[in-house]
TORKOL-4160 file (C-alpha; in steps of 0.2 Angstrom, whole numbers, padded with zeros to 4 digits, m for minus):
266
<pt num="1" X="0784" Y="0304" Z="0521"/>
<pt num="2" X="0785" Y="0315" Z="0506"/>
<pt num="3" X="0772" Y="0300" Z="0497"/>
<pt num="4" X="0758" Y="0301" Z="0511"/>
<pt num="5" X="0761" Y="0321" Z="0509"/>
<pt num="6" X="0758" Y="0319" Z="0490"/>
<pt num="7" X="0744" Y="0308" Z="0494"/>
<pt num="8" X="0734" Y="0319" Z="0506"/>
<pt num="9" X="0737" Y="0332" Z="0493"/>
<pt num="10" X="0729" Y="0322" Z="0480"/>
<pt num="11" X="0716" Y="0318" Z="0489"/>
<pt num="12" X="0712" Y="0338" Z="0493"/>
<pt num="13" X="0712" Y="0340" Z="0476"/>
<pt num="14" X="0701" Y="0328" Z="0473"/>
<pt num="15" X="0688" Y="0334" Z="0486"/>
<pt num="16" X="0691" Y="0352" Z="0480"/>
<pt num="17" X="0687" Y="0347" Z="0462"/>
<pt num="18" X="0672" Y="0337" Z="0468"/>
<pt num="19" X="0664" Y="0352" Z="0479"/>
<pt num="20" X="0667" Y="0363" Z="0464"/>
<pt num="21" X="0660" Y="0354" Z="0452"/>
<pt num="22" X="0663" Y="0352" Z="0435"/>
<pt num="23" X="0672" Y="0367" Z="0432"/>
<pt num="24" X="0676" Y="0375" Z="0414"/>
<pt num="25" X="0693" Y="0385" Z="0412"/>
<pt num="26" X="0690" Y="0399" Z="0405"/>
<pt num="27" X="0703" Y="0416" Z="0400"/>
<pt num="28" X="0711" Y="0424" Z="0415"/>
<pt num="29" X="0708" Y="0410" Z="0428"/>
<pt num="30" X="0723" Y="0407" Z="0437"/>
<pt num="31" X="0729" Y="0390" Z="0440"/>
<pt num="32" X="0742" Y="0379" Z="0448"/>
<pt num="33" X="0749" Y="0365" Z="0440"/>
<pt num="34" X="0764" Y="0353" Z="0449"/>
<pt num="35" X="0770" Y="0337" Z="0441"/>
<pt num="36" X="0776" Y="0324" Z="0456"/>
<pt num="37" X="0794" Y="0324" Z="0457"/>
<pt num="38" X="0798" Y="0337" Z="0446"/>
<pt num="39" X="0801" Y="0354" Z="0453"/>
<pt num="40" X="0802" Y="0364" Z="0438"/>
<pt num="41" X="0785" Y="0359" Z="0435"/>
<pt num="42" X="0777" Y="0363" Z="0449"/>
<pt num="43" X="0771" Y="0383" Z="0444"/>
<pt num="44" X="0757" Y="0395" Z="0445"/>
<pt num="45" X="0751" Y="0401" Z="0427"/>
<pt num="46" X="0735" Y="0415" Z="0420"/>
<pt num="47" X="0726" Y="0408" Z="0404"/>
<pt num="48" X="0731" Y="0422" Z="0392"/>
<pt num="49" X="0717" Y="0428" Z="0380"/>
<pt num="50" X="0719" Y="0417" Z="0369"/>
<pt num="51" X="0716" Y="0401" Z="0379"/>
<pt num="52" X="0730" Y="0393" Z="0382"/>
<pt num="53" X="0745" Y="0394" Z="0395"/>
<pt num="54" X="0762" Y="0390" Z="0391"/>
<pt num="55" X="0772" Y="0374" Z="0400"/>
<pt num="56" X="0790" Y="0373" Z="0403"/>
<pt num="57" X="0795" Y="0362" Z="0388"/>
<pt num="58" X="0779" Y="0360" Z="0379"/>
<pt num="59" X="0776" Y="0378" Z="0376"/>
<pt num="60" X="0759" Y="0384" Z="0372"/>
<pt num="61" X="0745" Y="0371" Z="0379"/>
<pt num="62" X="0724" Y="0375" Z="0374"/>
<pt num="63" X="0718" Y="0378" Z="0394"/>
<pt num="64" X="0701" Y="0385" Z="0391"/>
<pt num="65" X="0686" Y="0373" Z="0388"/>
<pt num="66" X="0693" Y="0362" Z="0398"/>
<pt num="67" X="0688" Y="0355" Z="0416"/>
<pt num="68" X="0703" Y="0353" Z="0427"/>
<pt num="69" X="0702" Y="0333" Z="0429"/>
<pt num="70" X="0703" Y="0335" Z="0409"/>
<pt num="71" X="0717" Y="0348" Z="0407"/>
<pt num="72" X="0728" Y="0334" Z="0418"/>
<pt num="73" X="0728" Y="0321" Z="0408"/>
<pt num="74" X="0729" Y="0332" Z="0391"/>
<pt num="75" X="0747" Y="0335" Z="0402"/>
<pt num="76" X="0750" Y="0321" Z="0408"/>
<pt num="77" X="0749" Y="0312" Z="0388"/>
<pt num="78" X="0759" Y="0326" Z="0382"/>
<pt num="79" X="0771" Y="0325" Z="0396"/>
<pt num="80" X="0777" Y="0308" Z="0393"/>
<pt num="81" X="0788" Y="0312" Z="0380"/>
<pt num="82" X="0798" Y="0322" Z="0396"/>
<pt num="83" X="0794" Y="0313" Z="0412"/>
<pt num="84" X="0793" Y="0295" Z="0414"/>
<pt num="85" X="0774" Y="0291" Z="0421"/>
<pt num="86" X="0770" Y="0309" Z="0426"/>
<pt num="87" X="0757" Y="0312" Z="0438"/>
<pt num="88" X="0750" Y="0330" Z="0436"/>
<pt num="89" X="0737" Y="0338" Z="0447"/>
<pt num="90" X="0728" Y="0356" Z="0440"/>
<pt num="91" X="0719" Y="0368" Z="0456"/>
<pt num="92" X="0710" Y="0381" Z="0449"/>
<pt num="93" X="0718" Y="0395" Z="0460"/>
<pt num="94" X="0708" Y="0410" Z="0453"/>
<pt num="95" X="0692" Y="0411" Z="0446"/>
<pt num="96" X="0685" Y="0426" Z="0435"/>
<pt num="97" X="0680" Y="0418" Z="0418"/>
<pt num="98" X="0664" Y="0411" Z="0426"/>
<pt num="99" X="0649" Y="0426" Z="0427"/>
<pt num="100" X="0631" Y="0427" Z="0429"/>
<pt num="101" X="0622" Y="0438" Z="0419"/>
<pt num="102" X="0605" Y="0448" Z="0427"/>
<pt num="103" X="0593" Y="0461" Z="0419"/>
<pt num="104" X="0574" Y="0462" Z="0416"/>
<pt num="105" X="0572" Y="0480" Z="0428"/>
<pt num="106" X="0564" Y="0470" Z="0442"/>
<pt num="107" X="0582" Y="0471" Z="0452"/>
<pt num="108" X="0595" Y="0481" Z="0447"/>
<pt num="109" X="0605" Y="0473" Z="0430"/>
<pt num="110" X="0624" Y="0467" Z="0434"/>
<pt num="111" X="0637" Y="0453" Z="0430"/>
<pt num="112" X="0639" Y="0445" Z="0445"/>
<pt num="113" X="0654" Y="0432" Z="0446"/>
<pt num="114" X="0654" Y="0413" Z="0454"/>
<pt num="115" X="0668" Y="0412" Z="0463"/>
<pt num="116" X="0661" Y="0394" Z="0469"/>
<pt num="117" X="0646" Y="0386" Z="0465"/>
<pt num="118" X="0633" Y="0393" Z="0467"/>
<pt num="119" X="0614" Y="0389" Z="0466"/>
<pt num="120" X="0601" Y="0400" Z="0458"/>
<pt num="121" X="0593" Y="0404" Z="0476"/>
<pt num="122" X="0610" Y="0407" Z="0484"/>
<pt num="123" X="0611" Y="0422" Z="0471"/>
<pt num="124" X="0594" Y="0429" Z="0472"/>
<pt num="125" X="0598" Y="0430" Z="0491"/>
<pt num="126" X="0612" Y="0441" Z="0486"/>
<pt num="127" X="0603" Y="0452" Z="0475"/>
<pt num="128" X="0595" Y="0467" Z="0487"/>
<pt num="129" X="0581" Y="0475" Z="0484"/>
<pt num="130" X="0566" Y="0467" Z="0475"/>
<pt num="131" X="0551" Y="0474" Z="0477"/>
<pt num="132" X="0545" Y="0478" Z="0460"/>
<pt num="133" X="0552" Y="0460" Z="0453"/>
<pt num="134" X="0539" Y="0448" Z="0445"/>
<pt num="135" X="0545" Y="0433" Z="0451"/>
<pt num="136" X="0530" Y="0422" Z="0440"/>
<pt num="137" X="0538" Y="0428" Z="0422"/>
<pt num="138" X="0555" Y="0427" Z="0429"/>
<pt num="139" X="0565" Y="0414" Z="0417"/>
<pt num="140" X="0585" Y="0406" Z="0419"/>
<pt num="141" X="0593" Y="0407" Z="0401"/>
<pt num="142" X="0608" Y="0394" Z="0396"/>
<pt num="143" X="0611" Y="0398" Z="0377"/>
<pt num="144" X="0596" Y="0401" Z="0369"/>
<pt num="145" X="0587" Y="0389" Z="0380"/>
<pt num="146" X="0574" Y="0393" Z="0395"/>
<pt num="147" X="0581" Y="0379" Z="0408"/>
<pt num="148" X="0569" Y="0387" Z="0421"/>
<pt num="149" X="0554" Y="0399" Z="0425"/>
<pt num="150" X="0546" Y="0405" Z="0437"/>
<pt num="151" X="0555" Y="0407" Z="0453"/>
<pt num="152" X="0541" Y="0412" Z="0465"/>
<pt num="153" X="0539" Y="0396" Z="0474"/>
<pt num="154" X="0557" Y="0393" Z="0475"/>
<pt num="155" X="0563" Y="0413" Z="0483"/>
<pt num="156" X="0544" Y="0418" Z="0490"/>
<pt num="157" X="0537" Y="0401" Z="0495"/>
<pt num="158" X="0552" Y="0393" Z="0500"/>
<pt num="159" X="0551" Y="0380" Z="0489"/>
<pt num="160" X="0570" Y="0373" Z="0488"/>
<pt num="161" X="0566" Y="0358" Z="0480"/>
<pt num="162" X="0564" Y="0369" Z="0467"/>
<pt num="163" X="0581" Y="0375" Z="0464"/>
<pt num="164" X="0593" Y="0373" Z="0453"/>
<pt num="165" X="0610" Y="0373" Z="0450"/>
<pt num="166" X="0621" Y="0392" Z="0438"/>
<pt num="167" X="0632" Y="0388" Z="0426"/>
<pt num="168" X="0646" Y="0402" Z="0418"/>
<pt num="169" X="0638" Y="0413" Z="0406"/>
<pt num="170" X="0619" Y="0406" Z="0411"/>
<pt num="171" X="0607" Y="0422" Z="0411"/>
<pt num="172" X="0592" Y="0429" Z="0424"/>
<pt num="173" X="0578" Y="0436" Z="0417"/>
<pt num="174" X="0568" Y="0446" Z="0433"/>
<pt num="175" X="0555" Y="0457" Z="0426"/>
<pt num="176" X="0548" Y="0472" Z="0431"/>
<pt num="177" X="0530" Y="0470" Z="0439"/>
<pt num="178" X="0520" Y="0482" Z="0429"/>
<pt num="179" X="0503" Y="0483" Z="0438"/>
<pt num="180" X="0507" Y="0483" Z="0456"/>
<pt num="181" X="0487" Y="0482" Z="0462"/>
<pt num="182" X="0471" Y="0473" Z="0463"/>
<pt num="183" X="0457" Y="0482" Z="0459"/>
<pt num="184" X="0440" Y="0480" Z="0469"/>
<pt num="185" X="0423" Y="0482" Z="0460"/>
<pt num="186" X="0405" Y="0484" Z="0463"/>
<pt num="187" X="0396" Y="0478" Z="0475"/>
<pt num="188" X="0407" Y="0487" Z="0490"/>
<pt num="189" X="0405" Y="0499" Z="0500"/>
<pt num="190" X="0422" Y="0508" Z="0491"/>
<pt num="191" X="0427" Y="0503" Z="0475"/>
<pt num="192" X="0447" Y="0506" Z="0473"/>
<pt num="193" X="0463" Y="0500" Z="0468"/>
<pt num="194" X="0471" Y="0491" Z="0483"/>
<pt num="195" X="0490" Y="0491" Z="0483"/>
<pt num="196" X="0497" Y="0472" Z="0481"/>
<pt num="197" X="0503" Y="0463" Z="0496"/>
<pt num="198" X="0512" Y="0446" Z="0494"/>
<pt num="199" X="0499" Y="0433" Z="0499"/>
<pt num="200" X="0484" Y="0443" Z="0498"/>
<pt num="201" X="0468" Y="0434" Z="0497"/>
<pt num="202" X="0451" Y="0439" Z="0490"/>
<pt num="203" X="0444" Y="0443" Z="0508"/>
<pt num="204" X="0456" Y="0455" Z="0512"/>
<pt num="205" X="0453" Y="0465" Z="0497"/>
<pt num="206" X="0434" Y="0466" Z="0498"/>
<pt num="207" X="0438" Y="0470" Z="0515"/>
<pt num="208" X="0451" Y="0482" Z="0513"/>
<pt num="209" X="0437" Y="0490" Z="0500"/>
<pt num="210" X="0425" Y="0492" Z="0515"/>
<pt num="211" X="0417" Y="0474" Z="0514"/>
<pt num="212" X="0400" Y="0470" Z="0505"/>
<pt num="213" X="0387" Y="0483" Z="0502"/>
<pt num="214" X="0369" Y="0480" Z="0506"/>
<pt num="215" X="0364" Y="0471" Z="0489"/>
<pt num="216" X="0379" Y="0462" Z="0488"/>
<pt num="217" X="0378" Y="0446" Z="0479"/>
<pt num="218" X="0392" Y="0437" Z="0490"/>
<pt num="219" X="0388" Y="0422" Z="0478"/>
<pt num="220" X="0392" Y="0432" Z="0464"/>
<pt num="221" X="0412" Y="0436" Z="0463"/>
<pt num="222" X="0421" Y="0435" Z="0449"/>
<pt num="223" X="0440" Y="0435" Z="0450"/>
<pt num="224" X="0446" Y="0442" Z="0431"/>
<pt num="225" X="0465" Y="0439" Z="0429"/>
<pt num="226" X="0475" Y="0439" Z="0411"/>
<pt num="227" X="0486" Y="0427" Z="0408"/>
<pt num="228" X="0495" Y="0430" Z="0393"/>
<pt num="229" X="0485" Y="0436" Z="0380"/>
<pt num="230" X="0468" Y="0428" Z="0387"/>
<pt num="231" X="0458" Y="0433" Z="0402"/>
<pt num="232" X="0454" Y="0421" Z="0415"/>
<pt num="233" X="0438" Y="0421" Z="0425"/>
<pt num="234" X="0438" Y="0414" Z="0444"/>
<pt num="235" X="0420" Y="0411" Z="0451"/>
<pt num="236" X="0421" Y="0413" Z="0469"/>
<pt num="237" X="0408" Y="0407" Z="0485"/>
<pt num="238" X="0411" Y="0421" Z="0496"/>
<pt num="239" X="0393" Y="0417" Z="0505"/>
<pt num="240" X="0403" Y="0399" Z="0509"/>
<pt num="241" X="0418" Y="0406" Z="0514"/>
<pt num="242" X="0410" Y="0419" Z="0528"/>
<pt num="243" X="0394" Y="0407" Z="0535"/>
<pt num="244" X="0403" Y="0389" Z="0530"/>
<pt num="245" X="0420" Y="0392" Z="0533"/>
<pt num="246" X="0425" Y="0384" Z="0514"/>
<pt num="247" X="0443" Y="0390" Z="0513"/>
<pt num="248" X="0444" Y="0386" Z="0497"/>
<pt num="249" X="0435" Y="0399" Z="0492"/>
<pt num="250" X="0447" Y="0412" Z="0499"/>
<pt num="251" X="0458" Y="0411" Z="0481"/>
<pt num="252" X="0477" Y="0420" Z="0482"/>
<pt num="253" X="0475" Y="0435" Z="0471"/>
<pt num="254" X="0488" Y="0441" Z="0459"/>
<pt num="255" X="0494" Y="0457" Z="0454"/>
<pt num="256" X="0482" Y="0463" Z="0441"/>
<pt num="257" X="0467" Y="0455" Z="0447"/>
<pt num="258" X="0450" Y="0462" Z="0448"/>
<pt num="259" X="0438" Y="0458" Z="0458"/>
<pt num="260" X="0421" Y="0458" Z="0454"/>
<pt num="261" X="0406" Y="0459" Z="0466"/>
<pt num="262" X="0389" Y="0456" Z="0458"/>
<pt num="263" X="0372" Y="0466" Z="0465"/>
<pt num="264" X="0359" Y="0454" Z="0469"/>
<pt num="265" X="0342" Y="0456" Z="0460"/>
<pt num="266" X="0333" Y="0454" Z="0474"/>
């Protein structure tokens, strides 16, 4: 009996550890370690600052670094020398070495702490308020390397193909979005600055800016957008969009964008 209840222990553990990942120990994760058969070693332990834990008869052990599935057979080598064929199983009890780090000023900065895995869309979801974020320059840092960036199609579009899975100590990058409006000129019956709406297209803004005035080129718009240093020009058709119905000529705008409408010279 005791065998089938060691068994479906084992194999808890072993579906724990799976859902979880591969898991790093880190300092103050709490964990429980138990050696079949031997009830003195069956104990809950902290991983001390300094990385390691200490083990009834083995005395201090390095924890930190290591994945649980790793950590039981550094014990269950070292254990030999006390217990004959020693089958050790480590469960990560408590988790608080494992953090995510978020600042940029398009949400509000904080650590936030995986207490399970966790994917980089599961975490935006959690992170209130984000109005003034620029999702587009937005960037995942691990090390000093950018593993990810741009996390509008993933949280605006939906896009979850497009997610990835967070790691202890990775880093968010969220931006603020420093020009807010598209700016509508010429050709309209009221020039202005429109404030940004997500998905706005270019017909909504020339008709937000009073539609075409009477000598309106609608053959000659011109989207300018920077990207970067360099600023992009967007000819747009809107003469095939109204009478032909071209869709493609009805382009997403960006924060930033102006829009252009030519005079026609005759």
């Amino acid at each position: 009996m005791k065998r089938i209840l060691f068994l479906v222990t084992m194999l808890f553990c072993f579906v724990t550890s799976a859902a979880a990942g591969d898991y790093i120990i880190g300092e103050g994760d709490g964990l429980d370690i138990a050696v079949w058969g031997v009830k003195e070693l069956n104990f809950g332990v902290k991983v001390r600052p300094d990385g390691k834990i200490t083990v009834p008869g083995l005395g201090d052990i390095s924890a930190s670094g290591h994945e649980p599935q790793k950590l039981q057979k550094v014990l269950e080598e070292k254990l030999r020398e006390l217990v004959k064929n020693p089958i050790v199983t480590v469960t990560v009890r408590e988790i608080t070495n494992s953090k995510v780090y978020v600042f940029g000023g398009g949400v509000k900065s904080g650590i936030y702490d995986l207490s399970r895995r966790t994917s980089l869309l599961q975490l935006l979801c959690t992170l209130g308020e984000a109005k003034t974020a620029d999702w587009h320059k937005s960037y995942l840092l691990r090390g000093n390397k950018k593993i990810k960036e741009n996390f509008y199609k993933l949280f605006i579009s939906g896009d979850i193909t497009d997610d990835v899975q967070l790691e202890s100590g990775d880093s968010l990058f969220i931006p603020l979005l420093l020009d807010k409006n598209v700016y509508v000129l010429g050709a309209v019956n009221a020039s202005k600055s429109i404030e940004y709406r997500e998905g706005m297209t270019i017909i909504e803004a020339v008709m937000d800016a009073g539609g075409f005035a009477k000598f309106a080129d609608m053959n000659d718009v011109q989207i300018r957008r920077k990207v970067g240093d360099k600023e992009q020009v967007i000819p747009v058709k809107m003469k095939k969009l109204i009478n032909d119905g071209d869709l493609k000529q009805n382009v997403p705008l960006k924060p930033g964008d102006y829009v252009i409408v030519k005079e026609s010279l005759f």
